[in-house]
C-alpha positions as CSV (number, residue, x, y, z in Angstrom):
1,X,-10.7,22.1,-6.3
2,X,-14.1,20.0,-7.0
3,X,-16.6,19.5,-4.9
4,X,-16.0,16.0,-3.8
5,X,-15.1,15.7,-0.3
6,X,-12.8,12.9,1.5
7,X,-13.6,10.0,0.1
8,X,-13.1,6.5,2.5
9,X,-12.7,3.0,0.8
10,X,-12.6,0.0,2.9
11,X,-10.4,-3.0,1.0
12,X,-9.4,-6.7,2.0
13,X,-6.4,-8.8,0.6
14,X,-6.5,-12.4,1.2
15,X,-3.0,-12.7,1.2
16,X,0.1,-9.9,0.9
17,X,3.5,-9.2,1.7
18,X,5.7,-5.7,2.2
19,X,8.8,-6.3,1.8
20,X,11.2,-4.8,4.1
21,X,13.9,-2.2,2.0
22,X,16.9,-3.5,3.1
23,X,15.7,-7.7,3.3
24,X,17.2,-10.2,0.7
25,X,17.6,-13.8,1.6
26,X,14.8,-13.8,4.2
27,X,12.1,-11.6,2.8
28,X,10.7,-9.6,5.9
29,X,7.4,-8.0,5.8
30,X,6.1,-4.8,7.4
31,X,3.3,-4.8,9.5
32,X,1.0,-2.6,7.1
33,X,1.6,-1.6,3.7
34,X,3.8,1.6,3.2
35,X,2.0,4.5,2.3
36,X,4.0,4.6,-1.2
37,X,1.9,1.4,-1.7
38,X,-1.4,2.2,-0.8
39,X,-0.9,5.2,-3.6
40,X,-0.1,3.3,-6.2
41,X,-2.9,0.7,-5.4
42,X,-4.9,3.8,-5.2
43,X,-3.5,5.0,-9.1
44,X,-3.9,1.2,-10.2
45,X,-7.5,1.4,-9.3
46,X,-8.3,4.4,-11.1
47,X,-6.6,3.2,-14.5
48,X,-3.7,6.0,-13.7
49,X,0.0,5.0,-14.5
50,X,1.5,8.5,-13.9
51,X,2.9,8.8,-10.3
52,X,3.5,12.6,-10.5
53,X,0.0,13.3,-11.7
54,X,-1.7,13.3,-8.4
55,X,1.0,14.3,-6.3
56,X,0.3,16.1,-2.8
57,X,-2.4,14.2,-2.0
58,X,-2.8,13.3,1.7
59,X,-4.2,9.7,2.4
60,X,-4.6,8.2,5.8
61,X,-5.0,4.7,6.9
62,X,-5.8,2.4,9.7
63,X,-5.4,-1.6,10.3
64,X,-9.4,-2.7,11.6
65,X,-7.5,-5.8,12.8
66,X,-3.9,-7.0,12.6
67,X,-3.5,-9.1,10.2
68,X,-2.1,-12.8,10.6
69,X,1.6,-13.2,9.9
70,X,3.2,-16.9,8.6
71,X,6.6,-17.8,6.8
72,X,6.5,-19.3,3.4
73,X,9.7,-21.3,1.4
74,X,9.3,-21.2,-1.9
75,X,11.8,-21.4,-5.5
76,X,13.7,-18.5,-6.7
77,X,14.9,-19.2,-10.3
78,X,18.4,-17.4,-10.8
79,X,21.0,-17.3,-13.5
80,X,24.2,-18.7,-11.9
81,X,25.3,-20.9,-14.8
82,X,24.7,-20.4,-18.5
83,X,25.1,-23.6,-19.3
84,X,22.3,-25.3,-17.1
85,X,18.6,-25.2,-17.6
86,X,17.1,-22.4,-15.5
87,X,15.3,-24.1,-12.3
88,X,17.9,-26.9,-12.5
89,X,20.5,-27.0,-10.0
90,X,23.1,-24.0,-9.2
91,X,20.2,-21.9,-11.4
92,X,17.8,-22.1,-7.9
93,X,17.5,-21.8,-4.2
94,X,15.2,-21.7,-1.6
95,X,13.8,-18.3,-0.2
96,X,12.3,-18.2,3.2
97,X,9.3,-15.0,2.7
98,X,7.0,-14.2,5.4
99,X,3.1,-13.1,4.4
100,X,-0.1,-12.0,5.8
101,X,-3.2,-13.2,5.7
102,X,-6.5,-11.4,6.3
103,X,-5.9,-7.9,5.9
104,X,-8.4,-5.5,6.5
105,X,-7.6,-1.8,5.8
106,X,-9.5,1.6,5.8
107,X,-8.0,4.4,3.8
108,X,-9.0,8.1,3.7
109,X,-8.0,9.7,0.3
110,X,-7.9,14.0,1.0
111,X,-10.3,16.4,-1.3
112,X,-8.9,17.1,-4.4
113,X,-7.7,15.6,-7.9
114,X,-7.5,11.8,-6.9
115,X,-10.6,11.9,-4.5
116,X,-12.9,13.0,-7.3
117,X,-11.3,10.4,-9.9
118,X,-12.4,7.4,-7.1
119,X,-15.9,9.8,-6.8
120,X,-15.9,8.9,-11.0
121,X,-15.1,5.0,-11.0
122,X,-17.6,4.9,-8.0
123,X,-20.3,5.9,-9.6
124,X,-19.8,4.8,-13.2
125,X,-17.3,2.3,-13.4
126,X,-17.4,2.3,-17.2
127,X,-15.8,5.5,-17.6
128,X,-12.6,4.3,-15.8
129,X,-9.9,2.6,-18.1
130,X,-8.0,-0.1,-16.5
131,X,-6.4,-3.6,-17.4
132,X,-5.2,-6.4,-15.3
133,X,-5.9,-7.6,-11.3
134,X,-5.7,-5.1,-8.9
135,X,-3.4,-5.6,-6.3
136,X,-1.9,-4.1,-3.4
137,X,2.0,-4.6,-3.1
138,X,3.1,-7.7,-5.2
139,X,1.3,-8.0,-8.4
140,X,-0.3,-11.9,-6.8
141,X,-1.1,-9.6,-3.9
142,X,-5.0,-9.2,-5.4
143,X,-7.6,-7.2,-3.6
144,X,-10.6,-9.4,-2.8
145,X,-13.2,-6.3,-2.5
146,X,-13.5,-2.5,-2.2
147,X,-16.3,-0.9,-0.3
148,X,-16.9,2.8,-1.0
149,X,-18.1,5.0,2.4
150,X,-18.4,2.1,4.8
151,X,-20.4,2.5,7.8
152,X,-18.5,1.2,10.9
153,X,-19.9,3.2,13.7
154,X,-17.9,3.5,17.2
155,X,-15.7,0.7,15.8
156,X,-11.6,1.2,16.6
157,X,-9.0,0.3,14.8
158,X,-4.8,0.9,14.2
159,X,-4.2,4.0,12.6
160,X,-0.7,5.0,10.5
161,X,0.3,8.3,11.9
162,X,3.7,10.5,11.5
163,X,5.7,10.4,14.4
164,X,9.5,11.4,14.1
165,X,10.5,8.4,17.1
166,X,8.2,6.2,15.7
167,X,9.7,2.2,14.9
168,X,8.2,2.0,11.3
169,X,10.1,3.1,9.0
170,X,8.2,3.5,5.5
171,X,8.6,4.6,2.2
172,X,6.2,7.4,0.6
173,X,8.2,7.9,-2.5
174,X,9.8,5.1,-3.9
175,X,12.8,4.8,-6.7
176,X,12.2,2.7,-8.8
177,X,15.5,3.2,-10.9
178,X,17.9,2.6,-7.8
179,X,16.9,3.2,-4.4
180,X,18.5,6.8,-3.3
181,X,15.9,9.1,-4.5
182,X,13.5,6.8,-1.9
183,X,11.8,8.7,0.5
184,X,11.1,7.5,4.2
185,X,9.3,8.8,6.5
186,X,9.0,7.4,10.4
187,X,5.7,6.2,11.9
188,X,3.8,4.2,14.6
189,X,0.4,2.7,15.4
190,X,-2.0,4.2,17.4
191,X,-5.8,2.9,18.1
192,X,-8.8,5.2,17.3
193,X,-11.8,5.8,16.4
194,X,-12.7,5.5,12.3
195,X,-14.0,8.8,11.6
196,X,-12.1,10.9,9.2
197,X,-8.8,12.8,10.8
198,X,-9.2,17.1,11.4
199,X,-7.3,18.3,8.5
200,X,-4.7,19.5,10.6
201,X,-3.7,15.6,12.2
202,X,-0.8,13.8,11.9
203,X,-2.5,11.0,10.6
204,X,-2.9,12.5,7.1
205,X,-0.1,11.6,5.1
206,X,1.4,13.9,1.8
207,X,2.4,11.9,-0.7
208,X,5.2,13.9,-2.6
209,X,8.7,13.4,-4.5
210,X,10.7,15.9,-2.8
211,X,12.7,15.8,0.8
212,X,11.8,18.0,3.9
């Protein structure tokens, strides 16, 4: 292991959505993203398209507000009949999707592989190699800004944490292929202080492919 310790990152969105696993017609949102999200935004950000590369790493997260939630309608383009245009007629429908607005997150990444490749693109930017927005969740989902070590003194805020009777229930491993290699986890909120959790809380979260 380097010598870069836990590295903090404070980052906004505008405007994003988390889509519920099991919602189709009326596209639910969770409350915060999933912590299979905030890794890949994480990998995204350091130019890193392996998953498996940086597995084991233990982030940890916390809302510094709750964000604002609205319902959108918008167009979804389908292929119902070959013969018409797609966009015209039977080839659309309306789809109800519910966003938020405003969100405000702080994430802890743990000491070790990933932590010192965000130490890197902190301090020289030009030796990361990256293409394209960065977002978190859907690709439109763009980060407005990224602060590195913020200083929020005595300042609360709603932390992710493990909890086994918790009423989130979030993915840390997602399949991409089909869904049943997914892996979920249970969670809740709970308010604290934004200091960096013991190594030892349940707060830090292991991001890894393989069932308990």
């Amino acid at each position: 292991m380097g010598s870069v310790s836990n590295i903090s990152l404070r980052v906004s969105v505008p405007v994003c959505n988390f889509r519920k696993g099991l919602a189709r017609e009326y596209l639910e949102t969770e409350a915060v993203p999933p912590p299979s999200t905030i890794y890949g935004f994480l990998l995204s950000m350091v130019g890193k398209e392996d998953r498996n590369e940086y597995l084991g790493t233990q982030i940890a997260y916390a809302l510094l507000s709750r964000p604002e939630l609205s319902t959108t309608l918008r167009t979804i383009w389908r292929i119902k009949s070959k013969k018409t245009a797609p966009g015209i007629g039977n080839n659309r429908r309306p789809d109800y999707q519910e966003i938020l607005t405003g969100l405000d997150l702080l994430i802890w990444v743990s000491a070790g592989a990933l932590a010192e490749r965000i130490d890197v693109q902190q301090k020289d930017f030009s030796k990361i190699e990256r293409g394209g927005g960065l977002s978190l969740g859907e690709s439109r989902d763009l980060v407005n800004d990224i602060l590195y070590s913020p200083e929020l003194g005595e300042r609360k805020g709603l932390w992710v944490k493990r909890d086994e009777e918790g009423d989130l229930t979030l993915p840390i491993w997602v399949d991409h292929v089909g869904s049943k290699d997914t892996i979920w986890r249970q969670f809740s909120l709970e308010e604290g202080a934004l200091r960096a959790p013991a190594s030892d809380d349940v707060r830090w979260i292991a991001i890894t492919n393989e069932r308990e």
